[in-house]
N, C-alpha and C positions, 0 to 999 in steps of 0.2 A: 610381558613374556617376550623375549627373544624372535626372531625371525629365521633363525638356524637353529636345524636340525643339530647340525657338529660343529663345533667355534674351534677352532686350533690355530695357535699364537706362540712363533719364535718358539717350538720343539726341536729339542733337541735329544739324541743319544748318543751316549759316551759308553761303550762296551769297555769289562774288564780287557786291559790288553790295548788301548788306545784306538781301538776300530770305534768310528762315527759314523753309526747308522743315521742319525738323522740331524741336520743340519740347517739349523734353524728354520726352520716351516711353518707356513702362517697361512690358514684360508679357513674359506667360510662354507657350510654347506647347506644350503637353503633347503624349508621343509618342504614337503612335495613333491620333491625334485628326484628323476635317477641322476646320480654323478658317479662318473668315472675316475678311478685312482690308476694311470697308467704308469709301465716305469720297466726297466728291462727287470731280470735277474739278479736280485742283491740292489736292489737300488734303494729299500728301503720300505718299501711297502705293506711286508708283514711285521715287521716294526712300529708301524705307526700302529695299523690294524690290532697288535697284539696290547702296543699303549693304553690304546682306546679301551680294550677289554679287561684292564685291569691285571693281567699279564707281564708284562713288562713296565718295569719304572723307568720314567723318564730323567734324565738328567737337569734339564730344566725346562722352563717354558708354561703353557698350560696349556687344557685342552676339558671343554664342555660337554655336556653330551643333551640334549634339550632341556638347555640350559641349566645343567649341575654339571660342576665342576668335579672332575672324577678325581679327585684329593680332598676335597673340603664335602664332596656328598658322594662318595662312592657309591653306596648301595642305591641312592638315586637314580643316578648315570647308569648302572648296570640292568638297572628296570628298564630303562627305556633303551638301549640297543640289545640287539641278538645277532648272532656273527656265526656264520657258516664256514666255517677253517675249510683253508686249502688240503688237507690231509682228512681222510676219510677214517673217521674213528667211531668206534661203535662197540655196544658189550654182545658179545655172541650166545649170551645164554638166557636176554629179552626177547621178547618180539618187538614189533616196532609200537604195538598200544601201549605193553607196560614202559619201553621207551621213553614217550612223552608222558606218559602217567608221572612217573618219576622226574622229567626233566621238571615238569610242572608243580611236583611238589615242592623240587628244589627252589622255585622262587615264591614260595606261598601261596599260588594259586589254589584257592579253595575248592574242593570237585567236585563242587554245584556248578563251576565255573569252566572248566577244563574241556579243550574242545578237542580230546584226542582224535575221534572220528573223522570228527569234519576238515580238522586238518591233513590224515590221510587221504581222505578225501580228494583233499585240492591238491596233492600229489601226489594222485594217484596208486596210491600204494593199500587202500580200504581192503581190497582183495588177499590183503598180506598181512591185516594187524593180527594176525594171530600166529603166523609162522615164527618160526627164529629168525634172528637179525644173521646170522653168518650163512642162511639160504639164500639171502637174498642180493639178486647180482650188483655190478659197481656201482651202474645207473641208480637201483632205488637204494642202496646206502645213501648215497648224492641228495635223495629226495628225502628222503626220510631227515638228512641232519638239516635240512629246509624247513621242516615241519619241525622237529627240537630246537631250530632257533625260533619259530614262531610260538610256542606255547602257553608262555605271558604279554601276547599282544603289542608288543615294543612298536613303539612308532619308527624306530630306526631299524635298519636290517643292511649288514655288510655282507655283504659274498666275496667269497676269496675265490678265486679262479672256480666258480661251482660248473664249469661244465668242462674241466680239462680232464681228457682222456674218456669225451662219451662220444656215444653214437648222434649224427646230426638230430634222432627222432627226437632223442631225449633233453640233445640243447634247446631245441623247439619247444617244447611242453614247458621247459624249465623257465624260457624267456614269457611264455605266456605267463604261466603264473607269475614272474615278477612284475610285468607290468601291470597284469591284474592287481596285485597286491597296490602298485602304486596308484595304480585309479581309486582305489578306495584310502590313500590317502598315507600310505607309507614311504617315507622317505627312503630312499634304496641305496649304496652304496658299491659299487661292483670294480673289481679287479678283475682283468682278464687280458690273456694274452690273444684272444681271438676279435684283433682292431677292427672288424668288419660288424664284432656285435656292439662295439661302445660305441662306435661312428652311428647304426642304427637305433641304441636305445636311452642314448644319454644327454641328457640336457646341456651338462656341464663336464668338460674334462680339466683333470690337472697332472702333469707329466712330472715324477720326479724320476732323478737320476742322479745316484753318488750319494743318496742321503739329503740333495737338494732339490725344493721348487723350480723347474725351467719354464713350467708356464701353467697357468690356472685362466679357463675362456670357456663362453658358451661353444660348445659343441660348429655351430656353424660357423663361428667366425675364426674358429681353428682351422677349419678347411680354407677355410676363406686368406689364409696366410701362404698358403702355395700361389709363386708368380707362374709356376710354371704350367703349359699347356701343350699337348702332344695331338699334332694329326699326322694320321697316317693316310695317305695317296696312293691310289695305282694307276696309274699312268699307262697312255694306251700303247707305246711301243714301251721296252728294252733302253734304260740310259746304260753309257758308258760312267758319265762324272758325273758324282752328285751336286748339285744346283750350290749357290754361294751367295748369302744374302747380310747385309749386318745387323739386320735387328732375329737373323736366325739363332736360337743359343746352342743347338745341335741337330747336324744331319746325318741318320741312318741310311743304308740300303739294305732294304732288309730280302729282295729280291732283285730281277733285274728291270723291274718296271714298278716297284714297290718302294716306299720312303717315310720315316719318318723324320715329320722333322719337331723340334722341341724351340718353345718358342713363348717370350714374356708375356702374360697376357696386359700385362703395362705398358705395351709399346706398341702390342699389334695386335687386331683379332684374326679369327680363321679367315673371316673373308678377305682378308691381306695378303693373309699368306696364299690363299687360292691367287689372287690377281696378281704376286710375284710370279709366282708359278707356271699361269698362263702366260705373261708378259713375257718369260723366256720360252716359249714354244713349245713347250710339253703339254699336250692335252691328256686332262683327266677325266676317267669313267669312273671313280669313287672315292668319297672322305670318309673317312670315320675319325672322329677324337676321343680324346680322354682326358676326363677332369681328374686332377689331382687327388685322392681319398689319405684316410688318416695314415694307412699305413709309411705316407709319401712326407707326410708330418711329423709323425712320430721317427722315424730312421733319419731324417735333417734334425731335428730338436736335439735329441740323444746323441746323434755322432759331435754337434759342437759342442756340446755339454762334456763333453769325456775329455 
């Protein structure tokens, strides 16, 4: 047995019309793991996502799903993922039980076996399995197509942007459950444009842009690629000139006793840059800094990539 979850090798997509969605792409997605799929707008990502589901044919390349190959065992590979689409679709004349009654029928799950309840349940929505689906507001559509993709127990699970356009309560409950889901051993997949949750919940990111790979890393050692380091000083009188240093990479005033300065952590740490500091006669009453985060990663990756 394989050791990924999602195997994908040299995919590519060729749209009628000469547009190349995807350009030759190649990684691994380990079981167990959340991994992040990040990428601007159009960069390719519900192309791969929609590949993966059998949805779109790929031009060439290949692409596994625990370990079936979704051309040579389709119906395999579609057992084992479930995919939560970026667009909220739903029949408004279900509730949410007959919902999953039916999503579940549709993959053979026998209803000795079918765990509509419990999957309401786990989001939230048990108090609603009897309402109409078109009562129910954006949040629990959102949760409910969480529970439709879970209904045949897929050890894989992709989420397309599942919390764009909710309220922070509902991103919250939505992250719980997924990592609950992954502590009991599902491998999780998530696109999102909100950098602050994949930086938080992802083992592994990989960045496309243009249809191409720019970078695939554990989550830490993607942070870990920014040289740059910011502190900011207040200084106890009012400068006229800001201070002038060569291992400085940039100096703000962001007040008249207030400074940022941006500075390699390759070359200097803060307490360098305090003892420049002092060394020209300005005395400090406060530092704060700031570490680089994904967002500082992802907008350097993506702008040399274009």
């Amino acid at each position: 047995m394989t050791e990924n979850a999602i195997s994908i090798q040299n995919l590519s997509k060729i749209y009628a019309g000469g547009k190349q969605a995807l350009d030759n792409v190649s990684f691994n997605v380990e079981r167990g793991t959340i991994f992040g799929l990040l990428g601007p707008n159009g960069a390719g990502k519900s192309t791969l996502i929609n590949t993966l589901a059998g949805l779109v044919k790929k031009t060439s390349g290949t692409a596994s799903i625990w370990g079936f190959d979704i051309d040579d065992n389709p119906r395999n590979a579609k057992a084992n993922i479930g995919i939560v689409p970026q667009e909220i679709m739903f029949d408004p004349f279900f509730t949410p039980r007959e919902s999953l009654e039916l999503q579940a029928g549709l993959y053979g799950v026998p209803k000795s076996q079918r765990r509509s309840m419990e999957l309401l349940k786990a989001v939230r929505l048990d108090d609603k399995a009897d309402a109409y689906a078109r009562t129910l507001s954006g949040g629990m559509k959102r949760r409910l197509l969480v529970a439709k993709a879970m209904v045949h127990s897929p050890p894989v699970i992709i989420l397309d942007e599942p919390t764009a356009g909710v309220d922070i309560e509902l991103r919250q409950q939505l992250w719980e459950y997924v990592v609950e889901l992954n502590n009991q051993g599902v491998t999780v997949v998530l696109t999102t444009h909100y950098l602050e949750e994949a930086e938080q919940l992802c083992d592994q990111i990989a960045i496309i842009n243009h249809g191409k790979l720019i970078t695939n890393q554990p989550t830490k050692e993607l942070i870990n690629m920014a040289r740059e380091k910011i502190v900011r000083l207040t200084l106890e009188n009012d400068i006229i000139e800001t201070p002038i240093h060569d291992a400085f990479e940039k100096v703000e005033m962001i007040a008249g006793s207030t400074l940022e300065i941006t500075y390699n952590k390759d070359k200097m740490n803060a307490g360098e840059v305090l003892s420049v500091i002092q060394s020209m006669g300005l005395n400090i009453v406060d530092v704060t800094t700031k570490e680089a985060d994904l967002e500082d990663i992802f907008l350097s990756l993506t702008s040399n990539a274009a």
